[in-house]
N, C-alpha and C positions, 0 to 999 in steps of 0.2 A: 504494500500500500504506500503511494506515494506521498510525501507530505505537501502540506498544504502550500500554496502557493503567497511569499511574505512579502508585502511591502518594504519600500528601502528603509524607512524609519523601523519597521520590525525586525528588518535582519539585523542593522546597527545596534540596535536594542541589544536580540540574542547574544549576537557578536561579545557585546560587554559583558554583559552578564555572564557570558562562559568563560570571557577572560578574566572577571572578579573570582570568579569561584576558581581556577586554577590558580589563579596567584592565591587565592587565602590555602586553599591544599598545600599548594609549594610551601607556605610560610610555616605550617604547623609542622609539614616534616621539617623543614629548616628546626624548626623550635626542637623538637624530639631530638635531633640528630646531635643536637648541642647541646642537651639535655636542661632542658628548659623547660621540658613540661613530658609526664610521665607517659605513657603507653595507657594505662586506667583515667587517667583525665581526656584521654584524646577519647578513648573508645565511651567514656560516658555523655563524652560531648555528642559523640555522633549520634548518640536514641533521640534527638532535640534537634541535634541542626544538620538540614538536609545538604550542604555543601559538601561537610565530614561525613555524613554517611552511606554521602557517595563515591569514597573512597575506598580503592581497593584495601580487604586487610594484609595481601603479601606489599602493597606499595608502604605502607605504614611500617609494616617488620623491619622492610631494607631500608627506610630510612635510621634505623636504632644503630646506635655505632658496635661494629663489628658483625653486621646480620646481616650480609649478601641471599642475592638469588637462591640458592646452592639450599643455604641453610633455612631461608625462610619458608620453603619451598618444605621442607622436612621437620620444620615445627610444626606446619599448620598440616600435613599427612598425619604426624603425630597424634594431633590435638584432635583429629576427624573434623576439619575444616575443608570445604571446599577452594582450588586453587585461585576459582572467580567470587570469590566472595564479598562485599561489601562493609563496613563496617556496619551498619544500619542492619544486615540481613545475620548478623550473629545472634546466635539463640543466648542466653541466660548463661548458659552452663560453659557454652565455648570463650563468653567474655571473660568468666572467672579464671577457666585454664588458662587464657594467654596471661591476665593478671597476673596468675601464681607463677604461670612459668617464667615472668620479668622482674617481680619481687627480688628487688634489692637489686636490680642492677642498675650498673654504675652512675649515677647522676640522678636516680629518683629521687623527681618531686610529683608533689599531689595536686600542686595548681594549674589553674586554669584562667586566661584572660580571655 
């Protein structure tokens, strides 16, 4: 099904707004990666805000320092994550395992701005 057909003003629109929402994504793993805000603050953020919970959970892994493709890829196998998964689309039980499994690494904090 073909989508609909947008005026210049709607696509300039779209346009922005996909590029707001990629740049706030970029920003929070920038945040994560520097450890500036937890892996548990980001994944509770995302049940509320539709931006974050459109983010992949293997993109969120590889941004943690020291957690490539490779291995992210083998947490979330582990944890019985799906490899396309969303942060928004984690059940209850799969947020706690990733929680547990980042518990105390290195640079955890619990805030969120």
């Amino acid at each position: 099904m073909p989508l609909p057909p947008l005026s210049a003003s709607q696509r300039a629109e779209a346009l922005a707004k996909a590029a707001a929402a990629r740049a706030r994504r970029a920003e929070l793993r920038d945040r994560l990666k520097r450890s500036e805000e937890s892996l548990a603050a980001i994944l509770a953020l995302g049940q509320d805000d539709e931006v974050v919970g459109r983010m992949r959970v293997s993109a969120l892994l590889q941004a943690l320092p020291g957690i490539g493709r490779a291995r992210a890829a083998q947490i979330m196998e582990r944890l019985g994550i799906a490899a396309s998964r969303r942060v928004r689309g984690l059940g209850p039980r799969q947020r706690e395992a990733l929680v547990a499994e980042f518990d105390g690494w290195p640079g955890r904090r619990d805030r969120i701005t």
